[in-house]
N, C-alpha and C positions, 0 to 999 in steps of 0.2 A: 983161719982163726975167725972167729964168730962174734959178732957185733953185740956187746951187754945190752940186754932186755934195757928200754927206757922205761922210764919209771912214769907210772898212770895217775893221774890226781882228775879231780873234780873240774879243776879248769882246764883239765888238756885231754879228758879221755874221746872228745866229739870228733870226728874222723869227716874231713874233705875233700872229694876227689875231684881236684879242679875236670878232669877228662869228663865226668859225667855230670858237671857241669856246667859245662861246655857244649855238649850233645844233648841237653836239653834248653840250653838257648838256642840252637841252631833248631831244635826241633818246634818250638815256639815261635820262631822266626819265620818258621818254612810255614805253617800255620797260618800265620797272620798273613802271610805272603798269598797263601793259596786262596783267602776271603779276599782279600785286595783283588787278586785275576779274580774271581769268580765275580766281582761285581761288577767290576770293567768285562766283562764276559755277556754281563748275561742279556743283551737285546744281540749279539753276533752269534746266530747257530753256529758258524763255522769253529768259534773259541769256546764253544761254550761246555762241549763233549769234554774236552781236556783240562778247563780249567775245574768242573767239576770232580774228574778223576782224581785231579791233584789237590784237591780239599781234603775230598774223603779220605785217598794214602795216607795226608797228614793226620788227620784225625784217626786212624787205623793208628798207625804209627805212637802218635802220643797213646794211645790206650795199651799198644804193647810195652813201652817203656814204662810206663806207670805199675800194669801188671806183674811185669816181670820182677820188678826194684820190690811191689807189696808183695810179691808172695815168697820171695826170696827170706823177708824180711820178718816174715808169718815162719815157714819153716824154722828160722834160725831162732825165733820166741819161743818155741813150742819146743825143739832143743834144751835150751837155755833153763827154760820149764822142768825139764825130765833132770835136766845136770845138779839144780839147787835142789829140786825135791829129795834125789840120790843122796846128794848132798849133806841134805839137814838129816833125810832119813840116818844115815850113818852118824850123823854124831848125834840123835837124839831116838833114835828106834821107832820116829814117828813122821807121818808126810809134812810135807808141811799147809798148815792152815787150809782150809780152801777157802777163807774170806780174802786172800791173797789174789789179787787180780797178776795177767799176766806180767804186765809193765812194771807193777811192783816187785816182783821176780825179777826181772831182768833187769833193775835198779841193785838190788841187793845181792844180787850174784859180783857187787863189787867190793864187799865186806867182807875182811877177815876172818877167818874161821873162830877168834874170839869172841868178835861183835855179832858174828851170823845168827845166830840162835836169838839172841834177844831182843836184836832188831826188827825179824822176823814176825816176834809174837809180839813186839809194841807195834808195828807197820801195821796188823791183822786186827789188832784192837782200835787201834785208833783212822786207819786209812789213809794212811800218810800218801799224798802225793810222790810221785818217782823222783821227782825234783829235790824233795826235800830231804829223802832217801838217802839219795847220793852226796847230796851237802852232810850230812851225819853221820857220813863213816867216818872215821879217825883211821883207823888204818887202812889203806886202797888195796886191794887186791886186783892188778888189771887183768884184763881182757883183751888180748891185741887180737883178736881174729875175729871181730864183729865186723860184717862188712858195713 
């Protein structure tokens, strides 16, 4: 038996994964740790080969986790992009706006297919903030597979 979809709203759609939360304090940590050895390091040549190795991993390290999380994050906008455009395309035989930034899209991909259309062309007219976007839908349409 399968667990009922939970219902999405404005104050509950923002998604926390303590785990990768957690692995990036520990990765900040290890950082901070690595400048601490590196400066107690650096008049002993003997420490000083290693504790610089172990700066730079950390810094390798935080820019893989960074990269990975933005472009994970870039594919799934660009997504996101192609689904509302399809989207409006079909209930209106037309793309939609391109005064439409992406985030505004991905804000309104949480609006009814009532409100979709006309939200769309006031957001394009006026430049609504994404924030404000999502405060304005009246009826929620979630989203559960945004990482």
């Amino acid at each position: 038996m399968s667990s009922p979809t939970p219902t999405q709203s404005y104050a509950n759609h923002a998604q926390s994964i303590p785990g990768f939360l957690a692995v990036g304090i520990v990765l900040i940590l290890t950082f901070i740790a690595g400048i601490v050895n590196m400066y107690q390091s650096w008049g002993d040549h003997q420490r000083i080969y290693s504790a610089s190795l172990i700066l730079i991993l950390s810094v390798c390290v935080l820019f893989v986790a960074y990269f990975g999380r933005t472009f994970a994050l870039k594919a799934q906008d660009r997504a996101i992009r192609a689904e509302e455009n399809l989207r409006h395309f079909v209930m209106t035989g037309r793309l939609l706006d391109p005064r439409l930034h992406t985030l505004q899209i991905v804000a309104l991909r949480f609006a009814s297919d009532h409100e979709f259309v006309e939200m769309a062309k006031k957001c394009a007219e006026l430049g609504t903030p994404p924030k404000e976007i999502k405060q304005a839908i009246k009826n929620w349409r979630p989203d559960l597979y945004r990482a």
